[in-house]
N, C-alpha and C positions, 0 to 999 in steps of 0.2 A: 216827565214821561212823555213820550211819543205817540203821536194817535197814527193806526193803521188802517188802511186800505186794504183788504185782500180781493185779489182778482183769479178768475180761473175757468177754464171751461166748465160748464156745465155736466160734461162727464166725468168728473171729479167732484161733485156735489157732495160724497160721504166724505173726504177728504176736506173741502173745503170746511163742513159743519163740525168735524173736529178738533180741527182749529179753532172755529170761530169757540166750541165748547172753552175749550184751555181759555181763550182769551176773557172769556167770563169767567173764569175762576180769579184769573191772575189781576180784574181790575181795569186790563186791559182795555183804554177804548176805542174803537173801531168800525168799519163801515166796510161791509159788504154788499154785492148786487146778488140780488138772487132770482129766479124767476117769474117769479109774482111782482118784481117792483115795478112802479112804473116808470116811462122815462127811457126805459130801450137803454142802448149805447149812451145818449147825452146823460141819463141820473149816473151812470157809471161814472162818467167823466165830471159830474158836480161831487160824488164822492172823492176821490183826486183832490179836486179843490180843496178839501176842510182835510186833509191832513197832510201828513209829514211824512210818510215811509208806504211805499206802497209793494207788497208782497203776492210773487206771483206760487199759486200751487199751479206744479205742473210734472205730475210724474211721468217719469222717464221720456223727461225733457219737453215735453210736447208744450207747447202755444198755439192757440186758431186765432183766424185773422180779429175777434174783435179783444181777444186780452194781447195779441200784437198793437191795436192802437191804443189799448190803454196804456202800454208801456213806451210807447213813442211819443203819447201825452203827458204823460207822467215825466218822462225824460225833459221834455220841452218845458214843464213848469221847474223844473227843478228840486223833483223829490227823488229821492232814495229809492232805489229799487233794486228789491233782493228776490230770488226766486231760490226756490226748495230744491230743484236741480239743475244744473246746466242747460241752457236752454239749445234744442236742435238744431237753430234758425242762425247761421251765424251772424249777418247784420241785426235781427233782433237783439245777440248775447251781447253784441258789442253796447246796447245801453245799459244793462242791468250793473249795476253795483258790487253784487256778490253772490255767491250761493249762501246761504244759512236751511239748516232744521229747523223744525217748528220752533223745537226748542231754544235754538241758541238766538232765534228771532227776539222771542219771549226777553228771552236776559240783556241779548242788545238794549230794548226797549225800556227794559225797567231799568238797566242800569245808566242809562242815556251816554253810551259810550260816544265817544268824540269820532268813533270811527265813520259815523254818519255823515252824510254829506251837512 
């Protein structure tokens, strides 16, 4: 199994805690930033580091400039990066991996498909 990283603005925060919900159920384990962490931008980028697949939420495509660096960071270590929708940005899109649902993230994950980088 795969450990995740989920990233996402902070205007998505009900979205993001849904996720993270599912991932508690499913065993799932995973590392999110959230606003009380500390560490700003740099604990983001130390979560990055400890895993393997890094998912961005971003309904109806949106990214702001700091889960833009997490995902140019993410790209530069060489994780997986999937995002929930097509992202707006098109130099951004051009690093992400794929789109996947929460769900079909979920079954990527637990089935450790080969389709991962």
């Amino acid at each position: 199994m795969r450990r995740i990283c989920v990233c996402g603005s902070f205007r998505f925060i009900h979205d993001i805690e849904r996720l993270e919900k599912r991932l508690k159920e499913e065993n799932i384990e995973y590392r999110i930033s959230k606003r009380l962490d500390s560490g700003g931008i740099l604990g983001c980028l130390k979560k990055i580091d400890e895993v393997d697949v890094v998912y961005i939420v971003n309904p109806e495509g949106y990214v702001g400039k700091s889960v833009s660096v997490d995902i140019g960071y993410a790209y530069a270590k060489n994780k997986s990066i999937y995002a929930m929708n097509p992202v707006d940005d098109p130099p951004v899109a051009d690093l992400i991996t794929g789109v996947l649902s929460p769900e079909s993230l979920i079954g990527l994950v637990t089935e450790g498909s080969t389709a991962m980088k």
